[in-house]
C-alpha positions, 0 to 999 in steps of 0.5 A, spaced: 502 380 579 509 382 577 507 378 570 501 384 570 505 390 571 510 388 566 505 388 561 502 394 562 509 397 562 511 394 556 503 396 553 505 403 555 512 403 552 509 401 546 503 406 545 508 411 547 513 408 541 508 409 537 506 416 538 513 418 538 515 414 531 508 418 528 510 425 531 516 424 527 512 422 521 509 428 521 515 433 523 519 430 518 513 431 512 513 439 514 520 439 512 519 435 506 513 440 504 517 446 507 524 447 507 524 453 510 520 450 516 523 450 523 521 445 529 523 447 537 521 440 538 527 438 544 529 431 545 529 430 553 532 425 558 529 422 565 522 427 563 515 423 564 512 422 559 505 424 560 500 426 553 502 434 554 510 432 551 509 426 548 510 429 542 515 436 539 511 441 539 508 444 532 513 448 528 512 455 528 511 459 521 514 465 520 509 470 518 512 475 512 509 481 511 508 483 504 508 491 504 508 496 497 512 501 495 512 505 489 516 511 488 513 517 490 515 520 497 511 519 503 513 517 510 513 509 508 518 510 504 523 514 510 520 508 515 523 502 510 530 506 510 530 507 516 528 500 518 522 502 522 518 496 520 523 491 520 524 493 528 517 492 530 515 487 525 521 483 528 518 484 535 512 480 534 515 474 529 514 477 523 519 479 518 517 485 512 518 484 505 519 490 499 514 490 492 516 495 488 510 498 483 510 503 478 503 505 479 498 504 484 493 499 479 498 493 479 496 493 487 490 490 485 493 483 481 498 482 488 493 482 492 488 478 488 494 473 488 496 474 496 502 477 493 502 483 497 499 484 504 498 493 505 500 499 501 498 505 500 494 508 493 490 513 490 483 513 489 483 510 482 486 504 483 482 503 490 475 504 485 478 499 479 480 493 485 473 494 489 470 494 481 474 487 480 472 484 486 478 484 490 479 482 497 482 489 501 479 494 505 481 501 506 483 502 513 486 509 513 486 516 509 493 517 507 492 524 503 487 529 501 490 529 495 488 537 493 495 539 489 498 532 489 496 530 482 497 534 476 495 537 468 502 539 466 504 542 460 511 543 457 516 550 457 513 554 452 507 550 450 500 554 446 496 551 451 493 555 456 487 554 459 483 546 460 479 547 454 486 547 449 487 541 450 481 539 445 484 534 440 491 534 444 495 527 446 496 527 454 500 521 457 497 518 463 498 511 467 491 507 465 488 507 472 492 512 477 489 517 481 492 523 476 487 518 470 481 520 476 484 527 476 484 528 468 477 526 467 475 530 473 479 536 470 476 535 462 468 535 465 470 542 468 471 545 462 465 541 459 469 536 454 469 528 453 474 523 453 474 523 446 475 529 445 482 528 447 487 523 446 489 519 452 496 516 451 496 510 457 503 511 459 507 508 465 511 514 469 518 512 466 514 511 459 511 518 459 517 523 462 521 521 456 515 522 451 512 529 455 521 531 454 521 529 448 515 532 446 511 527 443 505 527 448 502 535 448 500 534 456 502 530 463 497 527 467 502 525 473 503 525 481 509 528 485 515 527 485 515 527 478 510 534 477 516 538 481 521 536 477 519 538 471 516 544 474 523 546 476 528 543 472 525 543 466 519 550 467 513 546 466 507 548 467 501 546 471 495 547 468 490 544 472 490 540 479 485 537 484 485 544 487 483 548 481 477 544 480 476 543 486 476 536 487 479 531 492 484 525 489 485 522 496 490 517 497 488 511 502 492 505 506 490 499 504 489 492 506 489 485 503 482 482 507 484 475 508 491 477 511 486 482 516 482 476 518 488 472 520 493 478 523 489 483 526 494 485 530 499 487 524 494 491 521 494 495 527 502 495 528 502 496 520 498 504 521 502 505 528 509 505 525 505 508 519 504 514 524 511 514 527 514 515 519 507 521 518 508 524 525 517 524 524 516 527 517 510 532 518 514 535 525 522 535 522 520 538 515 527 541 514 530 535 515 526 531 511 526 535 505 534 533 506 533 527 507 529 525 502 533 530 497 539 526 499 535 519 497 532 520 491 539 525 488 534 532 487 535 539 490 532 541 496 528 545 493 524 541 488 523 536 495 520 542 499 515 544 494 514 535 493 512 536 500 508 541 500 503 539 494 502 532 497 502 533 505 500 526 508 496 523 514 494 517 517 487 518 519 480 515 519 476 515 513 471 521 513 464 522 511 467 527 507 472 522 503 468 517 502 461 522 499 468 525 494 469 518 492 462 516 491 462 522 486 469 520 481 465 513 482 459 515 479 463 519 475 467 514 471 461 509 470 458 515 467 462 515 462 463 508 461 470 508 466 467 502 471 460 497 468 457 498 475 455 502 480 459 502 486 458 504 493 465 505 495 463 506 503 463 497 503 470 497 502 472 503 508 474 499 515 475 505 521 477 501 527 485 498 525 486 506 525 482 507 531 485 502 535 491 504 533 491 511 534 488 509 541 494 504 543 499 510 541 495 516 545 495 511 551 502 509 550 505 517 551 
């Protein structure tokens, strides 16, 4: 009897020496395979070993999220210096990564390579990413747009009206909501793309050409519309509200990181409200808080504000029948090869929820 029980002990020791030595084969290639990787396996003594401690516990990755920035002002930009993201993310075991972008098309290729998890565009990039068949949803509006983008044109320059653009080269970001704008503006005044010449011009490319005089006209968004206003007496001359025309912007989402996260998608547009409502109800100490940011007087940021108000709310019937519309329009004219409809890309409920948790929080 007493032969029997010390078998059956040494049976158990060495399943159990087994199970151990096969744990730390595991453990040891998760390191291997990530070294960033950390294990809260704990060695214990005079613990009984049943199979729920048997092994350490799997190593818990930590989840970053990838969110895109451009240089435009928006609430996003006051919430990363102020380090808003980082406090709630950091709450959940998330850690926040910056991608800066000159212009909302390039988006789409971080999204498409898992790179980026959120970001907020204008509507262009949106239909050109849903064009290419990119994973992503739009989960909130994040602007309407009406005054935003604009045509500018240079101190003392003979083009007075939309139509005197014929034959004259005007900058542009190939693919920006001010692209969707420019072709908005040249079919109200009844002329083709190629009755102009489109000069495709990254921001930092097209200031200097629309300075220097090289290009006749600027297609482009705040802050960079004031500044040429008011520091160097441009002219604006046409916008989503002469034409009658929304330019919204829209946040979005990487689907696959949706799937997985949901919850961070909601806190994503929680803190989004946080930075939308501070900037919206503290307007004088934004202005000088951004001012003081991007090193421009609070002039030129009160009138930046003013013509690109933001919001953080759920997409509408409105917004999406005017999104429909620059798509139909675009394919017209050989801008997209295919028909779109814009509404399969639009995801209410992470704004909802969010806006639902937040009133039940006050």
């Amino acid at each position: 009897m007493v032969k029997g029980k010390a078998l059956l002990l040494l049976l158990v020791l060495l399943v159990f020496g087994v199970l151990s030595a096969c744990a730390q084969n595991d453990n040891a290639n998760v390191q291997n395979n990530n070294p960033e990787a950390k294990t809260d396996a704990k060695t214990e003594t005079n613990t009984e070993v049943t199979p729920s401690n048997a092994a350490p516990a799997e190593p818990k990755e930590e989840v970053v999220v990838n969110i895109g920035i451009q240089q435009s002002i928006w609430p996003i930009l006051a919430a990363r210096e102020k380090g808003w993201f980082e406090e709630e993310f950091s709450k959940v075991g998330a850690k926040v990564k910056w991608v800066e972008f000159q212009s909302g098309p390039a988006y789409f290729e971080s999204f498409a390579s898992g790179r980026l998890d959120f970001g907020r565009v204008g509507n262009i990039p949106v239909l050109a990413g849903q064009a290419a068949k990119i994973g992503f949803k739009e989960i909130a509006t994040a602007s309407q747009g009406e005054k935003g983008d604009a045509i500018l044109v240079p101190k003392g320059s003979p083009i007075q009206k939309i139509q005197d653009l014929k034959g004259k080269q005007i900058a542009v970001a190939k693919g920006s909501s001010a692209y969707g704008l420019l072709y908005k503006v040249l079919e109200a005044a009844g002329l083709k793309p190629e009755d102009v010449k489109i000069i495709q011009l990254q921001p930092d490319e097209g200031q200097p050409a629309f300075e220097t005089g090289k290009v006749d006209a600027w297609a482009i968004w705040e802050p960079f519309q004031s500044i040429q206003v008011l520091k160097n007496g441009a002219r604006v001359l046409a916008n989503g509200e002469t034409v009658g025309s929304y330019t919204p912007g829209f946040q979005l989402v990487r689907t696959e990181f949706a799937e997985e996260h949901p919850e961070l998608v909601v806190l994503y547009l929680k803190v989004t409200e946080k930075a939308t409502r501070w900037q919206l109800e503290n307007k004088d100490e934004a202005i000088t808080f951004y001012a003081q940011l991007k090193k421009q007087d609070n002039e030129t940021m009160r009138r930046v504000l003013e013509n690109s108000e933001p919001s953080n709310v759920a997409i509408t019937q409105e917004i999406i029948d005017a999104q429909q519309g620059t798509a139909d329009l675009l394919l017209s004219i050989g801008g997209l090869k295919e028909k779109l409809n814009v509404s399969e890309v639009v995801d209410n409920t992470y704004i909802e929820q969010a806006l639902k948790e937040l009133k039940a929080e006050k």
